[in-house]
C-alpha positions in Angstrom: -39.5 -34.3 58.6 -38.6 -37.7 57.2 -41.3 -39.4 55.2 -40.8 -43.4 55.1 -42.9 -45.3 52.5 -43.2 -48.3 52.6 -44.6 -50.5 49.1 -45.7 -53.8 50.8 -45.7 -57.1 49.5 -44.5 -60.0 51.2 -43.9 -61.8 54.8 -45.8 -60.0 57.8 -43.7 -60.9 60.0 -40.9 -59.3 58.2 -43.2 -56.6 57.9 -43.5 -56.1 61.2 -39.8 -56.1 62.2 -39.7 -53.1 59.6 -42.4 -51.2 60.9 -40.5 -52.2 64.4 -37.2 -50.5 63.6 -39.3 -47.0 62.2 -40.6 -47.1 65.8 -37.5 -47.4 67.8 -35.6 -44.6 66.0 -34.0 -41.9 68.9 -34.7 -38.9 66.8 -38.8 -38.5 66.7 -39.3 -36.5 63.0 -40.3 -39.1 61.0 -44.1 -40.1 59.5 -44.9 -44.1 58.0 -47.0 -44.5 55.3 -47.1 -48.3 54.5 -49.3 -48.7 51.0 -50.1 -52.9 50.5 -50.1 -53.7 47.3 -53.2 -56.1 47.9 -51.4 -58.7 49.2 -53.4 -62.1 49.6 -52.4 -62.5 53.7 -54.1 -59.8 55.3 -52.6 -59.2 58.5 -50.3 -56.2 58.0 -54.4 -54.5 57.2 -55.7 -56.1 60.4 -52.2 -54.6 63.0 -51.9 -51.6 60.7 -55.2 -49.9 59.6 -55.8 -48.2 63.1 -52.7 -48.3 64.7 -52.3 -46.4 67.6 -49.4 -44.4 67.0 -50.6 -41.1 64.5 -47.7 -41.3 62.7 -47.9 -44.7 61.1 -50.6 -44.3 58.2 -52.0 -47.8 55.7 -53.4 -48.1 53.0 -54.7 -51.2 50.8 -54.7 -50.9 47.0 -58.0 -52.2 46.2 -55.9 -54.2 43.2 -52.5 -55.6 42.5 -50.8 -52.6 41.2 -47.1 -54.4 40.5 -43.9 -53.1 41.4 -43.6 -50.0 39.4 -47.3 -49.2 40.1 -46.9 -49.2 43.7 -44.0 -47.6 43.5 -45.8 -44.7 41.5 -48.6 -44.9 44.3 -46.1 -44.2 47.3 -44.4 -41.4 45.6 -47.5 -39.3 44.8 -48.2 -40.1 48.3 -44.8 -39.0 49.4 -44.8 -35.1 51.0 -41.5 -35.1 53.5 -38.8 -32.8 53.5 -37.0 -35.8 53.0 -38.4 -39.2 51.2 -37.6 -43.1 52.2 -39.0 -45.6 50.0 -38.2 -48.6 52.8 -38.2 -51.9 51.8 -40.5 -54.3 53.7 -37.8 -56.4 54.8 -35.1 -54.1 55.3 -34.2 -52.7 58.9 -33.9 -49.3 60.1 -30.4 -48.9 63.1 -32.1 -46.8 65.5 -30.3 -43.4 64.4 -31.2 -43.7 61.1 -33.5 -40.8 60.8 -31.2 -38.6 63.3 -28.2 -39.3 60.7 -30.5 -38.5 57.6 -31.9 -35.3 59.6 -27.8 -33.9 60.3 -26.6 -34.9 56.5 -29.8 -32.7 55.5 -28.2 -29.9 57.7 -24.6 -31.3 56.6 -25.8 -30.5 52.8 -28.6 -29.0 52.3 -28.4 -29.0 48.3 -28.2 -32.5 48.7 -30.7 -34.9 46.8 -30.1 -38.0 47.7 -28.3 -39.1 50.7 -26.9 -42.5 50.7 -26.1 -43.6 54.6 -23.4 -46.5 55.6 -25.4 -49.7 55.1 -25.3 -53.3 56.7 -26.1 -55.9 54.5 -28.0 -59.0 56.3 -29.4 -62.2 54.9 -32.5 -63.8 55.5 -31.9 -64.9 59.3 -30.1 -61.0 60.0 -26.6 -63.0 59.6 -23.6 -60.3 58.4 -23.9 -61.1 54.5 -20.7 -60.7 52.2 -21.5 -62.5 48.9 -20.6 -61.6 45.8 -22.4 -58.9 45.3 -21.2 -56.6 47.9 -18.0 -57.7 46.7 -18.8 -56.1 43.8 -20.8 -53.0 45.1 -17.7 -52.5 47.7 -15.1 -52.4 44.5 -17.6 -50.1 42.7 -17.9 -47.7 45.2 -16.8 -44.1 44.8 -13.1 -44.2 47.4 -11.8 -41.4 49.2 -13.2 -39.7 53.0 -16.5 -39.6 53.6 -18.7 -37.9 53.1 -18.3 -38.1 49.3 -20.6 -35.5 47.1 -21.4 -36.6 43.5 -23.1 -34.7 40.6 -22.9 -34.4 37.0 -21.2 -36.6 34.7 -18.9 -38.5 36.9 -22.1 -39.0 38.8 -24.0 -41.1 35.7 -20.4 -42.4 34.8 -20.2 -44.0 37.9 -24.1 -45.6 38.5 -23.6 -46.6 35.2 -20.6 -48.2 35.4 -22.3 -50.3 38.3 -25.0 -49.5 41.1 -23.8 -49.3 43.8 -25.9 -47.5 45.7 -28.5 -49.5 47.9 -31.7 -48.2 47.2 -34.0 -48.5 50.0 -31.5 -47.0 52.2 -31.2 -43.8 49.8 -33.2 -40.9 51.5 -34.4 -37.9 48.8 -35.1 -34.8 48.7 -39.4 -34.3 48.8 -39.2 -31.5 46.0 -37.1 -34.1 43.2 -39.2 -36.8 44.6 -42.2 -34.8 43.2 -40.8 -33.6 40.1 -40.1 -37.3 38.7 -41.9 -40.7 37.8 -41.2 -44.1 38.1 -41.2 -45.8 34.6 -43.8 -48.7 34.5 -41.9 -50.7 31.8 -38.4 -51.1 34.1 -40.1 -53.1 37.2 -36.5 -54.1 38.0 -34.3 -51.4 37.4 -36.7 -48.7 37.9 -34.5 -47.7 40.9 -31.8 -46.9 38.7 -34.1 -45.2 36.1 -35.3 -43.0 38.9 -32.0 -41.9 39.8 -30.7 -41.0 36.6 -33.3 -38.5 35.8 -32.6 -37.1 38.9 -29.2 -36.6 37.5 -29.3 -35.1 34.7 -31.9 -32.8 36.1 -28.9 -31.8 38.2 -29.1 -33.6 41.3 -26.2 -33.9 43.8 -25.8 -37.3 45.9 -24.0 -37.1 49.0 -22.2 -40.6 50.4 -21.9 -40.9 54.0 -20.3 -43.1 56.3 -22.1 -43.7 59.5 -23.5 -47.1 58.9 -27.5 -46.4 60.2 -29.5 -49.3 57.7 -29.7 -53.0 57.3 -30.4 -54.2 54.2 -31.5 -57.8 53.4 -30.1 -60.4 50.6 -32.0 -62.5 49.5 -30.7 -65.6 47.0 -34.3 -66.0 45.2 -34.6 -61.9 44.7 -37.0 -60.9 42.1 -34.1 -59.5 39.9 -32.2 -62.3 40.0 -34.8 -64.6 39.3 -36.0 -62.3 36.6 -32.6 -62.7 34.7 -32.5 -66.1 34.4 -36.5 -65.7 32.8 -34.7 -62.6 30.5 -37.3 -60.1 31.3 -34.4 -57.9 33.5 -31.6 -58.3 30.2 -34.2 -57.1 27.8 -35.0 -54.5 30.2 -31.6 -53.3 30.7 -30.5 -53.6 27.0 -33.2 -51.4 25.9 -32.3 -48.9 29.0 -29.0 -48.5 28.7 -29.0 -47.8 25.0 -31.5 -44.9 25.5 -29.6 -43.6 28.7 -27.1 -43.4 26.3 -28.4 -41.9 23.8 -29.7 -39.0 26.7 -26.8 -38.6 28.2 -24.8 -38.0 24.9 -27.2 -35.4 23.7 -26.5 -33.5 27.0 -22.9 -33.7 26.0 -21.7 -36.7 28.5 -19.6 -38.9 26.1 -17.7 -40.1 29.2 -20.7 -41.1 30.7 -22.7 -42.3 27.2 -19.8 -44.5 26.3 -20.0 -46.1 29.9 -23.6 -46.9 29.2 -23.3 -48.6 25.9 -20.3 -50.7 27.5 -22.3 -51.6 30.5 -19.7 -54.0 31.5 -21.3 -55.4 34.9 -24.3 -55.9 33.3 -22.6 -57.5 30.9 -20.8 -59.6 33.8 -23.5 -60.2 36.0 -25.0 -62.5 33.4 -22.4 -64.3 32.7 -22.4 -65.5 36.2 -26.0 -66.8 36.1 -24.8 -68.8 32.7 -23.5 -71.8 35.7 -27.3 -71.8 36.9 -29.0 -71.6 33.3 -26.6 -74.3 32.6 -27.3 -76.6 35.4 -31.2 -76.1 35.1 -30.4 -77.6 31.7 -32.1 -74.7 30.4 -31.2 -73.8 26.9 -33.5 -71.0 26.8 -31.4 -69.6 29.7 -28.0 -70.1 28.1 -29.2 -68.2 25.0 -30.7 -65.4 27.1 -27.4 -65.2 28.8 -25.2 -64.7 26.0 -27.3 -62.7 24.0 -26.8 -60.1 26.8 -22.9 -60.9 27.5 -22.4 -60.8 23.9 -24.8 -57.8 22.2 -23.9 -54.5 21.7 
């Protein structure tokens, strides 16, 4: 059984369409948790406290949790065989869970499945900024699917994400076994992953193209960089990853961490915007990231 949760915050519209696409999938194993992280609008509470089909669960956090707190929540909430942390304005195609339920069978020591993904701005267009551009070039070549562990597995997240989270599917007994960290709100995804790692987990890259997942230009991470509350994040993460995976004996992977070269190049494309909000603050966060070690 697939397990969807779903941390909510946001449109309810959008919502809505989400819950939607759970709904319409072809195969039937699949449960919906949806845990709102006390958002002000209450309308997801009003359509989703007693909805009528049993598999669709809610539940209202009776305070603002945050991101990593709510992402904590629906993990200790999580029970599937295999575990979807769905975005709340992301799309499911409708064999989504059917493709997730085969690459199960496919690999069955699998941890993390990562499906072919569709990326979609805010009006469902076909979105192919600069970032996919750069998730595309990052991504592990050869036939799919593609299985990952190990070292060349950290060498390669680290070296970029590419993976798009709320696509990933995960296996319900590694899920269990590991936290989300509340002081990386914005990269905890990425934290997540890597302790799966180097606890030994095995990610398997497929090709069948079963999830739409939305751009948005005001993201909370990009908007976060430009305030320097992601840099310092990821400064202080990547130098402790490091420092982890070097101890383990991953000097490959270690030294790909303390280069962190697309972190290093992903703020120097926001120096333009500091720049033209005449903020000097914004410049100085910028560089101090491009530029420290």
């Amino acid at each position: 059984m697939v397990h969807v949760v779903l941390p909510y915050w946001g449109d309810p519209a959008l919502l809505d369409r989400a819950v939607d696409s759970v709904l319409a999938q072809s195969d039937l194993g699949w449960r919906l948790t949806i845990v709102d992280d006390h958002y002000p609008d209450t309308r997801a509470e009003m359509t989703y406290s007693a909805h009528p089909d049993s598999r669709i669960s809610y539940l209202r956090n009776p305070e603002n949790l945050g991101v990593s707190g709510n992402f904590e929540r629906c993990r200790t909430l999580a029970d599937g065989d295999l575990v979807v942390f769905l975005g709340s304005d992301d799309l499911l195609l409708p064999d989504y869970v059917a493709e997730l339920r085969r690459a199960r069978a496919e690999h069955p020591d699998a941890t993390i499945i990562q499906p072919g993904v569709r990326v979609i701005d805010g009006e469902d267009r076909p979105s192919s900024g600069l970032a996919e551009r750069v998730k595309a070039w990052l991504t592990p070549s050869g036939p799919r699917p593609v299985v990952l562990s190990g070292e060349e597995l950290a060498a390669s997240l680290l070296r970029g994400n590419w993976l798009y989270w709320p696509s990933l599917a995960f296996d319900g007994a590694a899920v269990a076994r590991h936290s989300f960290r509340p002081d990386l709100p914005i990269i905890l995804d990425l934290a997540f992953i890597l302790d799966m790692v180097l606890d030994g987990a095995q990610l398997v890259l497929r090709e069948e193209v079963t999830f739409c997942y939305r751009r948005h230009d005001d993201s909370a991470s990009s908007i976060s960089s430009l305030q320097g509350s992601r840099f310092a994040d990821e400064r202080r993460f990547y130098r402790e990853i490091a420092g982890r995976l070097e101890s383990r004996g991953w000097r490959r992977a270690g030294s790909v961490a303390r280069r962190r070269w697309v972190s290093r190049m992903h703020a120097l494309s926001l120096l333009p915007s500091a720049a033209l909000q005449r903020s000097g603050r914004g410049v100085v966060i910028v560089l101090r990231h491009v530029l420290s070690r």
